[in-house]
Each structure stands twice: as structure tokens, then as C-alpha cells.
HTML snippet that shows the backbone in 3Dmol.js (N, CA, C, O; Angstrom):
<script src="https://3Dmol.org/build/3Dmol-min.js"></script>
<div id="view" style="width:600px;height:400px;position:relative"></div>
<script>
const pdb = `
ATOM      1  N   UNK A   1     168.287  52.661 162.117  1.00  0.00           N
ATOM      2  CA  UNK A   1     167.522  52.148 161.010  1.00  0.00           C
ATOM      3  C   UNK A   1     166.050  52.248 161.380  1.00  0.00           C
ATOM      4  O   UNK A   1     165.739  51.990 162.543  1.00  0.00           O
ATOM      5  N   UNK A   2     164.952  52.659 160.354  1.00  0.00           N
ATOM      6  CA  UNK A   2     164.138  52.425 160.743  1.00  0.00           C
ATOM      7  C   UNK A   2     163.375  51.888 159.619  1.00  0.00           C
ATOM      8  O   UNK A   2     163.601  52.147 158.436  1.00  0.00           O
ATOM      9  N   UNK A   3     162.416  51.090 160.086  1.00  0.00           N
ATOM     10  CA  UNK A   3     161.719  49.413 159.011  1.00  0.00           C
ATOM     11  C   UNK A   3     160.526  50.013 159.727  1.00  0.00           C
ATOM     12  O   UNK A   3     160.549  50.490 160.861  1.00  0.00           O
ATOM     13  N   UNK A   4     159.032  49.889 158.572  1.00  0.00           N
ATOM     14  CA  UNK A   4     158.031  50.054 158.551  1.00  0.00           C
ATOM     15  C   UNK A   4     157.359  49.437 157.796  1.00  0.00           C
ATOM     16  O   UNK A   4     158.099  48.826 157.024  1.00  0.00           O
ATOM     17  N   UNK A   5     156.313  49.258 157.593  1.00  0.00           N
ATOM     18  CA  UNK A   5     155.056  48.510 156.374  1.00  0.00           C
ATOM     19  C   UNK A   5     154.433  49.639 155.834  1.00  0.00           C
ATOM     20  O   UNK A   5     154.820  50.755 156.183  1.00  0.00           O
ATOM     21  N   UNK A   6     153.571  49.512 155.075  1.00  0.00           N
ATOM     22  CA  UNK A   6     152.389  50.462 154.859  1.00  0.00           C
ATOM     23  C   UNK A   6     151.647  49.304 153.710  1.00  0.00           C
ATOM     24  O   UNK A   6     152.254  48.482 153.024  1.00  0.00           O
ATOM     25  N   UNK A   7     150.222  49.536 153.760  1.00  0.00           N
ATOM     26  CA  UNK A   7     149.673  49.154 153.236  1.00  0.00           C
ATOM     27  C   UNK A   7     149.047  47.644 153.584  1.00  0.00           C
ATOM     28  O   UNK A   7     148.375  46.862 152.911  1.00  0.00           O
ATOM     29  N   UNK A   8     149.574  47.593 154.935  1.00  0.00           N
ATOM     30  CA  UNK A   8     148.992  45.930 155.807  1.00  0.00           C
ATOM     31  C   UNK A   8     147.571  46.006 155.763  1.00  0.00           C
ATOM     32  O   UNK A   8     146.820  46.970 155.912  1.00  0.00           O
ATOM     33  N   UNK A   9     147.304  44.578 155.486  1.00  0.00           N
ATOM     34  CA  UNK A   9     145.941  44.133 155.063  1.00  0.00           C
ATOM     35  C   UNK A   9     145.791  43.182 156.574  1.00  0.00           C
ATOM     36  O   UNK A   9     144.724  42.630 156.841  1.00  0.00           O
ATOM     37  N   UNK A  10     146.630  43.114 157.211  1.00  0.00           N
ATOM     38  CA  UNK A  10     146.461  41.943 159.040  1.00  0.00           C
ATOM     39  C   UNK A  10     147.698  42.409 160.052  1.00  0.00           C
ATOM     40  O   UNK A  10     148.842  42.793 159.808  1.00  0.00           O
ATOM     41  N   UNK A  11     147.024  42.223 161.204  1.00  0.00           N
ATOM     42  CA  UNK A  11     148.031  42.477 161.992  1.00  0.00           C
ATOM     43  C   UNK A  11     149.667  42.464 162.266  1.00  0.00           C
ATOM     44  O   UNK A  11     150.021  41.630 163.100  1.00  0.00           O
ATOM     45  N   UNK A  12     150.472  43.091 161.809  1.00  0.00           N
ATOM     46  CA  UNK A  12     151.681  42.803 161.415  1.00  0.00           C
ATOM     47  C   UNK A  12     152.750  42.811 162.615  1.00  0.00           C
ATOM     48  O   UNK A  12     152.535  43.651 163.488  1.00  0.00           O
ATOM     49  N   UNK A  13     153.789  42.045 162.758  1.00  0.00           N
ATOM     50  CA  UNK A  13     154.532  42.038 163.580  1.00  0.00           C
ATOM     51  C   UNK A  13     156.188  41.984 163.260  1.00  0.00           C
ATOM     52  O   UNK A  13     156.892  41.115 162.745  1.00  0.00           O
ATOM     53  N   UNK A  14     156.517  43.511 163.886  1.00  0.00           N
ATOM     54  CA  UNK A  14     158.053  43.350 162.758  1.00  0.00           C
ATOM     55  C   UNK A  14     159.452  42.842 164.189  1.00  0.00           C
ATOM     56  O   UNK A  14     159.340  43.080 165.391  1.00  0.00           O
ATOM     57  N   UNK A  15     160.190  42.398 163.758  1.00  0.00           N
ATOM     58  CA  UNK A  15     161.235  42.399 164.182  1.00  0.00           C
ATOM     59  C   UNK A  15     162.819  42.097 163.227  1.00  0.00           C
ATOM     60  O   UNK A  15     163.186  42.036 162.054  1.00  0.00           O
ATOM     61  N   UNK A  16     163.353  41.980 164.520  1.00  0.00           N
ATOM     62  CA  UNK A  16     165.280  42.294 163.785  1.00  0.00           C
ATOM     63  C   UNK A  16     166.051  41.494 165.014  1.00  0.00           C
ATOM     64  O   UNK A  16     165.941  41.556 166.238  1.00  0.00           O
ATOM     65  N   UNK A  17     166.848  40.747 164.157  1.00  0.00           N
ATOM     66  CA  UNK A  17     168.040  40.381 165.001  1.00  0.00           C
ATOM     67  C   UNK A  17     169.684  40.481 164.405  1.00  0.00           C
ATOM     68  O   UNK A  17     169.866  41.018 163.313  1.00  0.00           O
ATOM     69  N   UNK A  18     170.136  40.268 164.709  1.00  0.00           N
ATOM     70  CA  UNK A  18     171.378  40.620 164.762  1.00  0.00           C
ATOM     71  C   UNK A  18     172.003  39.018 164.469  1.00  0.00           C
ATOM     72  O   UNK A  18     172.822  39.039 163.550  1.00  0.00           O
ATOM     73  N   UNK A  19     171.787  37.681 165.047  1.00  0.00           N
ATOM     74  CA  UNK A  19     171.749  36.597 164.509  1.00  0.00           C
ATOM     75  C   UNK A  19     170.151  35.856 164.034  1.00  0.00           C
ATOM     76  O   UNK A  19     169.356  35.619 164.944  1.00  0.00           O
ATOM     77  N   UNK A  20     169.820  35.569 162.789  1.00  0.00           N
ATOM     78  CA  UNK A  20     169.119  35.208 162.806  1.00  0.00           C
ATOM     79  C   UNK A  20     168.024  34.071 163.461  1.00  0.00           C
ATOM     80  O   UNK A  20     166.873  34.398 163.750  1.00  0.00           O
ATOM     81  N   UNK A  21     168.375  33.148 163.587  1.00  0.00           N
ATOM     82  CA  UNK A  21     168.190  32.498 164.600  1.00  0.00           C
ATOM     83  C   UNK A  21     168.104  32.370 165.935  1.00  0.00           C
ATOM     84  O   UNK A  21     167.313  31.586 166.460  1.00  0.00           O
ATOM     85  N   UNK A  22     168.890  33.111 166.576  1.00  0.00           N
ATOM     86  CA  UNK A  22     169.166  33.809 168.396  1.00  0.00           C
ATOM     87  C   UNK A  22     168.052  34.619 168.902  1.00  0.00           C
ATOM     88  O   UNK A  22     168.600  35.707 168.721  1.00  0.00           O
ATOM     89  N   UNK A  23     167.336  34.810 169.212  1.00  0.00           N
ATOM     90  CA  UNK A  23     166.091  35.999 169.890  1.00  0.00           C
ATOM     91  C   UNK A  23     167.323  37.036 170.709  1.00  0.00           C
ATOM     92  O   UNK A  23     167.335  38.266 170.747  1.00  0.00           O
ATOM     93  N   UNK A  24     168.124  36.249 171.206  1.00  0.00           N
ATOM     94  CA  UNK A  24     168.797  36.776 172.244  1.00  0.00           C
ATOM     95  C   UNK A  24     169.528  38.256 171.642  1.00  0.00           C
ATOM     96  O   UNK A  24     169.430  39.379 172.137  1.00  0.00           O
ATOM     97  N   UNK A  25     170.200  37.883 170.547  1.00  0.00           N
ATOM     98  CA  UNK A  25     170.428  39.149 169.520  1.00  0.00           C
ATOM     99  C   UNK A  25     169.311  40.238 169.113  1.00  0.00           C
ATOM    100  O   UNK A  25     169.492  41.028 168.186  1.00  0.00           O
ATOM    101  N   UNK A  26     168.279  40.208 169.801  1.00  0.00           N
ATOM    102  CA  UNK A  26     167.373  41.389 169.101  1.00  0.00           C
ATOM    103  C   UNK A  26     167.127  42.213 170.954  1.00  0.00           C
ATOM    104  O   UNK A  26     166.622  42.043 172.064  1.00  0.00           O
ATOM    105  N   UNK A  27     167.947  43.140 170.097  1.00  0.00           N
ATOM    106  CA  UNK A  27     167.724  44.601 170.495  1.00  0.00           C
ATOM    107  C   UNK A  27     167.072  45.614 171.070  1.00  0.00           C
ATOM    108  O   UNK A  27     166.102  45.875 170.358  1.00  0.00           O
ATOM    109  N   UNK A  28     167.121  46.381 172.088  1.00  0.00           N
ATOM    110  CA  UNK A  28     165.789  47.693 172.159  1.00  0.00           C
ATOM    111  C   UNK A  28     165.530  48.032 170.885  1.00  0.00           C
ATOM    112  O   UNK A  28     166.248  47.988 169.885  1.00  0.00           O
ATOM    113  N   UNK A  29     164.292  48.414 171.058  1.00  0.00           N
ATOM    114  CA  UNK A  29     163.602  48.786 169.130  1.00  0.00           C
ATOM    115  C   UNK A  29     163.448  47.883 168.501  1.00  0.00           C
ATOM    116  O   UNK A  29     162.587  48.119 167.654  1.00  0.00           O
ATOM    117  N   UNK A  30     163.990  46.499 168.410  1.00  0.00           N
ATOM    118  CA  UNK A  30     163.640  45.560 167.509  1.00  0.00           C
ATOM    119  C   UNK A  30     162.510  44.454 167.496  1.00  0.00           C
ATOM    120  O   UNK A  30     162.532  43.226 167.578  1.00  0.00           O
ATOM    121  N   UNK A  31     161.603  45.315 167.372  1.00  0.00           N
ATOM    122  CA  UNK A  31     160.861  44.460 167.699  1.00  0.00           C
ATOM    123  C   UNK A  31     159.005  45.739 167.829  1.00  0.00           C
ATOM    124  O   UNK A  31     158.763  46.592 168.683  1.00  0.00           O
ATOM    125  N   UNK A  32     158.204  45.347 166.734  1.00  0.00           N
ATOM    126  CA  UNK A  32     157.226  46.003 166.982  1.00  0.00           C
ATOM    127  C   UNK A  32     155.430  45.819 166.554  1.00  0.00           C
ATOM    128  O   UNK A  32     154.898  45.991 165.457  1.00  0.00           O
ATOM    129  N   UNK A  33     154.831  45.429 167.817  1.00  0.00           N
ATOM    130  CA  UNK A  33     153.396  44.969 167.514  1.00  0.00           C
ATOM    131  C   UNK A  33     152.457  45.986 168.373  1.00  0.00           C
ATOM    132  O   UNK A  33     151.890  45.673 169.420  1.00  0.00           O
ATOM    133  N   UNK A  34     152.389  47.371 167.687  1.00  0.00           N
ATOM    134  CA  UNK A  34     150.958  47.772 168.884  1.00  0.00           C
ATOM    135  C   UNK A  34     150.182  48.510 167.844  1.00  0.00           C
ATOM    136  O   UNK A  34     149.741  49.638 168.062  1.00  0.00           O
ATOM    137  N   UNK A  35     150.029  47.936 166.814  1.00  0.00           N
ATOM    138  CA  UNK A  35     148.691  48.422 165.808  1.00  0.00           C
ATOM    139  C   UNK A  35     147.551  47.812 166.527  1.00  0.00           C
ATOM    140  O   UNK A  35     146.519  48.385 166.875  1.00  0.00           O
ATOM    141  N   UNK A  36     147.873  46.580 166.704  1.00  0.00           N
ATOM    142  CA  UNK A  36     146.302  45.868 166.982  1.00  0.00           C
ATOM    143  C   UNK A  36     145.811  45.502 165.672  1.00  0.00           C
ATOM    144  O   UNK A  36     146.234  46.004 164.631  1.00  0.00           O
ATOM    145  N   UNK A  37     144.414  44.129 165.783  1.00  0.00           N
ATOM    146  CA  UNK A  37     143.703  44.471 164.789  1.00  0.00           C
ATOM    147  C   UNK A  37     142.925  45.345 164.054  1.00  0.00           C
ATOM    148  O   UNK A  37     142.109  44.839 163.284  1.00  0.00           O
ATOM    149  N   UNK A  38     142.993  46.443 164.118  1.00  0.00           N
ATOM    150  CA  UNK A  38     141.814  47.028 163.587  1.00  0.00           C
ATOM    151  C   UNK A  38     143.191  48.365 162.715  1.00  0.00           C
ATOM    152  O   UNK A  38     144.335  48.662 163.057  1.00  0.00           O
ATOM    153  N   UNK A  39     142.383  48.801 161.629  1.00  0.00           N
ATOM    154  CA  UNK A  39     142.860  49.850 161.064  1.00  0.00           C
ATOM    155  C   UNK A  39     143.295  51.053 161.873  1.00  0.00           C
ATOM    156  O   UNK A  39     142.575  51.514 162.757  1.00  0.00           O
ATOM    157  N   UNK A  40     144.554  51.590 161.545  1.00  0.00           N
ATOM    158  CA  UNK A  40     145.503  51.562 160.666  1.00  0.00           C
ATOM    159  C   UNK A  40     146.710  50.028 160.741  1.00  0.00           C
ATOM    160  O   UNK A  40     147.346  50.114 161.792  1.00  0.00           O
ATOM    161  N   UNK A  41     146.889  49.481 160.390  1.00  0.00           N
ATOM    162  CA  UNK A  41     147.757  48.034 160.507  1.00  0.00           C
ATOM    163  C   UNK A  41     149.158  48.076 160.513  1.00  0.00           C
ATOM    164  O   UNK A  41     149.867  47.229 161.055  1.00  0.00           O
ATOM    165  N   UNK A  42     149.576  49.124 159.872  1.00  0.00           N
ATOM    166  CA  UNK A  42     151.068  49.296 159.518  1.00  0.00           C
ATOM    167  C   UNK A  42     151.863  49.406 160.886  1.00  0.00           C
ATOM    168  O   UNK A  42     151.269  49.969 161.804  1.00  0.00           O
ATOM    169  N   UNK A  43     152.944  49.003 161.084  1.00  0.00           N
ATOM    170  CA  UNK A  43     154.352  48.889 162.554  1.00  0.00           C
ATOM    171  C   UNK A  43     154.931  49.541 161.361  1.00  0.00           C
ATOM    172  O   UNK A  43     154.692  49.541 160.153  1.00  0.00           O
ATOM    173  N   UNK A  44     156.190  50.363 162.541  1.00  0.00           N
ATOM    174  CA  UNK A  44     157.319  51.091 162.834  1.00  0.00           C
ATOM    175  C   UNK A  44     158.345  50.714 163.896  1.00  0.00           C
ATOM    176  O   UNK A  44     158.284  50.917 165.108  1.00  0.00           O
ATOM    177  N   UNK A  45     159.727  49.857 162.859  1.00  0.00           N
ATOM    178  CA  UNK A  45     160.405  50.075 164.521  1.00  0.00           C
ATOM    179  C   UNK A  45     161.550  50.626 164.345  1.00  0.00           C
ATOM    180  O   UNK A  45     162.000  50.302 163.246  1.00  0.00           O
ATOM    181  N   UNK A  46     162.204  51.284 164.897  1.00  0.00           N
ATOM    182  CA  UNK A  46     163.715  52.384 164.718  1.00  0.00           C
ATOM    183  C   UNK A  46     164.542  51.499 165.746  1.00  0.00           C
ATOM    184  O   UNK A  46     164.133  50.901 166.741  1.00  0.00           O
ATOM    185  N   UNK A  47     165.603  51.574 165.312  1.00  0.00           N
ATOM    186  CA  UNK A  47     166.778  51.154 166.263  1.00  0.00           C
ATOM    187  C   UNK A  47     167.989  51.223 165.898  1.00  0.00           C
ATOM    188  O   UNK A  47     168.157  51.024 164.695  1.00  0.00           O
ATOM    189  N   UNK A  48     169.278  51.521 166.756  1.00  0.00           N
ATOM    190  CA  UNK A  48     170.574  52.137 166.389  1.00  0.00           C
ATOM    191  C   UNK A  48     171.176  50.311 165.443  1.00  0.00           C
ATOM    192  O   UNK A  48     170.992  49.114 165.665  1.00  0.00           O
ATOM    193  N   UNK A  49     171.996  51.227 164.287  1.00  0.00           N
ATOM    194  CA  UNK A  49     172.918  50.222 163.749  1.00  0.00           C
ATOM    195  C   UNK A  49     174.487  50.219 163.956  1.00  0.00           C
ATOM    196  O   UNK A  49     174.969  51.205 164.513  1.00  0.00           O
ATOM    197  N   UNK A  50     175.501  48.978 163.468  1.00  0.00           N
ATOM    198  CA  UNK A  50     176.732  49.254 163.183  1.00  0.00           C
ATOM    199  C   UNK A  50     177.374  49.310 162.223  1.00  0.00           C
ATOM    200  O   UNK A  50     177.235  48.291 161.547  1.00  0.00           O
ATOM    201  N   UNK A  51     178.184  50.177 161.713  1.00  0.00           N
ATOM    202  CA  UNK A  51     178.596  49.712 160.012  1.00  0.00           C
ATOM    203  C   UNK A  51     179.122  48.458 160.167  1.00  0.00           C
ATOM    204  O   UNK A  51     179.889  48.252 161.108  1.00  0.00           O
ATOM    205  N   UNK A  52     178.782  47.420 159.254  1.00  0.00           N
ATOM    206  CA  UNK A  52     179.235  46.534 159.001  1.00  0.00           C
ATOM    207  C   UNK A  52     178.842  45.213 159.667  1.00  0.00           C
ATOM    208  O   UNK A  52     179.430  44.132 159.661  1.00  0.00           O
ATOM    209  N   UNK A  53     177.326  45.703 160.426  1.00  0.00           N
ATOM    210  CA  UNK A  53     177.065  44.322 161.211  1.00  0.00           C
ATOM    211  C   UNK A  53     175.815  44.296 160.608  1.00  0.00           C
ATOM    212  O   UNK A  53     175.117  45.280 160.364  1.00  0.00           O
ATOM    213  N   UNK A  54     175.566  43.156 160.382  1.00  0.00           N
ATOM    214  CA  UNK A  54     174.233  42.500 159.481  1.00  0.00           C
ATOM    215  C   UNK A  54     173.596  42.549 160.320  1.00  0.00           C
ATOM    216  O   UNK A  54     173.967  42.530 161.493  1.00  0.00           O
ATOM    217  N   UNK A  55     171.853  42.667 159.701  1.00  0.00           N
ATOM    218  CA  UNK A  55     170.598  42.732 160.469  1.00  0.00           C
ATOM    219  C   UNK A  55     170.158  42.118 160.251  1.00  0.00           C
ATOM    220  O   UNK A  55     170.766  41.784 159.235  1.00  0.00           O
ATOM    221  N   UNK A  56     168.876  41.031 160.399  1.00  0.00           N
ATOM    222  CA  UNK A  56     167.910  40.138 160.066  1.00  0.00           C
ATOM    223  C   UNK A  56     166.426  41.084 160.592  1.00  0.00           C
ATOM    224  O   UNK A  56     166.069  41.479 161.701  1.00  0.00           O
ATOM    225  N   UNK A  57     165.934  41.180 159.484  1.00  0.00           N
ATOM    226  CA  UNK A  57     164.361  41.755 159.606  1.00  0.00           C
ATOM    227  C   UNK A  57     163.412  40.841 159.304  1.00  0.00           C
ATOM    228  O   UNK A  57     163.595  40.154 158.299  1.00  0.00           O
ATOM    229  N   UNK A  58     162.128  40.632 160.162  1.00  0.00           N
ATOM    230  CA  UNK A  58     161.288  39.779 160.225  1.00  0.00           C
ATOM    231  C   UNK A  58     160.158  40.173 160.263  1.00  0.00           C
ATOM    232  O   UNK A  58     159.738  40.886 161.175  1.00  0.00           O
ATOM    233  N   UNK A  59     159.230  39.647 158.945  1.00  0.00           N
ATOM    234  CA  UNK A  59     157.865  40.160 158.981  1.00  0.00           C
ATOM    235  C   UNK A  59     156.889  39.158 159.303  1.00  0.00           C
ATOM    236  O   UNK A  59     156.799  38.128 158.635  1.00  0.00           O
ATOM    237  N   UNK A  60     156.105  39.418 160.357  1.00  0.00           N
ATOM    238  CA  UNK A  60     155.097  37.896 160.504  1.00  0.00           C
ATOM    239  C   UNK A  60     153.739  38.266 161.247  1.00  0.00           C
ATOM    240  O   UNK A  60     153.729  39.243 161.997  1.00  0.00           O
ATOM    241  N   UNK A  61     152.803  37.642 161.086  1.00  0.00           N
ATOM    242  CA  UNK A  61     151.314  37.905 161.642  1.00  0.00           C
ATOM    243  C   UNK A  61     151.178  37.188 163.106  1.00  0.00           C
ATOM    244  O   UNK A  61     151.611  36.093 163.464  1.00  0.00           O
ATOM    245  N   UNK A  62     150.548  38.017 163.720  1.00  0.00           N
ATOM    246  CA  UNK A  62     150.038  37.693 164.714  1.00  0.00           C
ATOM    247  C   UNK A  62     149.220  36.643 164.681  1.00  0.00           C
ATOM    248  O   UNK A  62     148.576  36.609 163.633  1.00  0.00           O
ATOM    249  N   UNK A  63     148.894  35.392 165.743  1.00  0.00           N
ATOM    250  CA  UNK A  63     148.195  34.830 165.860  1.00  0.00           C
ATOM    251  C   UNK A  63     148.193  34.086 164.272  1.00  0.00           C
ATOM    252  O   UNK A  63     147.112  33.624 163.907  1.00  0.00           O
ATOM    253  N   UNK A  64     149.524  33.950 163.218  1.00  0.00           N
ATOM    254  CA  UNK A  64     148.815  32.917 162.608  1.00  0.00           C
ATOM    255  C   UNK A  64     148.283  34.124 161.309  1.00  0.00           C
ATOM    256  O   UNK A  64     148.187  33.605 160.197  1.00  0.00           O
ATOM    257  N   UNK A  65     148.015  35.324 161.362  1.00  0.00           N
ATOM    258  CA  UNK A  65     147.550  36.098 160.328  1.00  0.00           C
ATOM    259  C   UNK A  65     148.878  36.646 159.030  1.00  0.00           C
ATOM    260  O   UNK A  65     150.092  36.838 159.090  1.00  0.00           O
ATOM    261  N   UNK A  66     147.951  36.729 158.064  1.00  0.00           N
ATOM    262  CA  UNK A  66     148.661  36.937 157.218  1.00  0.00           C
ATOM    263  C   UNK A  66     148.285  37.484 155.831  1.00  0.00           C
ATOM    264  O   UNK A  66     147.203  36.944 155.598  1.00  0.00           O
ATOM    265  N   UNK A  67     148.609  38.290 154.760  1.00  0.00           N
ATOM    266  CA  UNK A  67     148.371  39.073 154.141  1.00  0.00           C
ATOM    267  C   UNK A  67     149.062  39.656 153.029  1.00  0.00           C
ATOM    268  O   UNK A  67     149.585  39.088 152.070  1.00  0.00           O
ATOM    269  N   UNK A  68     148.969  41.117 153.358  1.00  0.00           N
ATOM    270  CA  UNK A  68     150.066  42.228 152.401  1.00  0.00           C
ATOM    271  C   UNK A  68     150.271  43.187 152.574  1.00  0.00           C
ATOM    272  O   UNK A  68     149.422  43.956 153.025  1.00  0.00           O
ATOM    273  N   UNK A  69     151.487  43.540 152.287  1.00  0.00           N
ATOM    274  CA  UNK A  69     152.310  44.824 153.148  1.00  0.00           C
ATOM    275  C   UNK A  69     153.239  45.306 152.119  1.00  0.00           C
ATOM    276  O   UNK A  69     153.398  44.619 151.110  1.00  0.00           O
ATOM    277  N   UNK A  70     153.835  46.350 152.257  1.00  0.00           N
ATOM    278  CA  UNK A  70     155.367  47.081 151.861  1.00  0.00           C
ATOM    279  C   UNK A  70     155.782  47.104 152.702  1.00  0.00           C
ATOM    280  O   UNK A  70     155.204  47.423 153.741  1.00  0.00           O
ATOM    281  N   UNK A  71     156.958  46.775 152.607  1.00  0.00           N
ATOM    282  CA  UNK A  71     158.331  47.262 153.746  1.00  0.00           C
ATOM    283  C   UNK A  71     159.528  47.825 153.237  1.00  0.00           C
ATOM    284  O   UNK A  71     160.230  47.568 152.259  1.00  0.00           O
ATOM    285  N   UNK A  72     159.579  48.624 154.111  1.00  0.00           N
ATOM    286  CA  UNK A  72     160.461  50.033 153.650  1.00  0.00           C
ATOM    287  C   UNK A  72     161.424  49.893 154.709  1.00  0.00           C
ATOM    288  O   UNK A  72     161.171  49.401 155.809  1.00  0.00           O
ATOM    289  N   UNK A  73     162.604  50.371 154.314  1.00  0.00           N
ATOM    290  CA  UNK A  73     163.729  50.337 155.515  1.00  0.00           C
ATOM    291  C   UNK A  73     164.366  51.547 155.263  1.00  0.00           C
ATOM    292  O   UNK A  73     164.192  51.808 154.073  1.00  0.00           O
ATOM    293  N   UNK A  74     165.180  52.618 155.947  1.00  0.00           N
ATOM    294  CA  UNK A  74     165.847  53.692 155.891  1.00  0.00           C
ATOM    295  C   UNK A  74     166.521  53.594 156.733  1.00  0.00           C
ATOM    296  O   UNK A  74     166.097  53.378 157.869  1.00  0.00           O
ATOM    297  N   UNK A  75     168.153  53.756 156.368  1.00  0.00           N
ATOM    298  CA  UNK A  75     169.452  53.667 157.381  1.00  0.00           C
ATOM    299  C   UNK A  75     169.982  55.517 157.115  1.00  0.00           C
ATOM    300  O   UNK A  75     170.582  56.049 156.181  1.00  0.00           O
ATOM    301  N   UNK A  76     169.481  56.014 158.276  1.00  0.00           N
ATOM    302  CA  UNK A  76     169.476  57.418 158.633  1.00  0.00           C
ATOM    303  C   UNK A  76     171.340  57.534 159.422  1.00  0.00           C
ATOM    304  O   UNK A  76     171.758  58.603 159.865  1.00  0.00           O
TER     305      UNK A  76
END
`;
const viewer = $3Dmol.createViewer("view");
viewer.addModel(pdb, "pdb");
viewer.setStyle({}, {cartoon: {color: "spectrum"}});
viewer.zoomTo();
viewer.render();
</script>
């Protein structure tokens, strides 16, 4: 799967778990902050799925920031 933004107006920080609540459930790939502040803002994170096992995707600002985004997901 891969989950992206476009169009972030603040530092964006994506992640995924597998139980929502658990950290422990998130994955290589799940998990992605290296825009930084400054333009371009948008994250990308790819990571393998299972049929039939739910994902939890999480969009949130760094430090407290916050804004506007698209998020796009594609299960390749």
C-alpha cells in the first residue's frame, strides 16, 4: 500500500498500524516524517499488506502543527 498527502500546508506526519491503538503493530514503512518544515510538505509511506487484515492510517502534525492535505492511498 502506499498513502501519501499532497497539497500540505504544515509539517505532516503519516503513519499505520495494524491495531489501532498498539504502536507495537506498526510496521517497516509505516510510518513517515522527513519533509521537514519547509516546502515541499507532502510524506509518502509504502508498505506490504494482507488480504483481509485492516490498517489504521494516521495523519498528524508535528510538534502540535496542523493544517491541509489530501490523502491518497493505492493498494498496488
Amino acid at each position: 500500500m502506499t498513502v501519501s498527502t499532497t497539497g500540505a500546508t504544515y509539517n505532516v506526519i503519516l503513519s499505520a498500524r495494524r491495531t489501532c491503538m498498539d504502536a507495537t503493530t506498526q510496521g517497516t514503512g509505516m510510518c513517515a516524517n522527513n519533509a521537514g518544515s519547509t516546502a515541499p510538505l507532502d510524506e509518502t509511506m509504502s508498505f506490504a499488506v494482507t488480504s483481509g487484515t485492516t490498517y489504521y492510517v494516521g495523519v498528524s502534525g508535528a510538534v502540535g502543527a496542523d493544517g491541509n492535505y489530501t490523502l491518497n492511498l493505492r493498494i498496488q
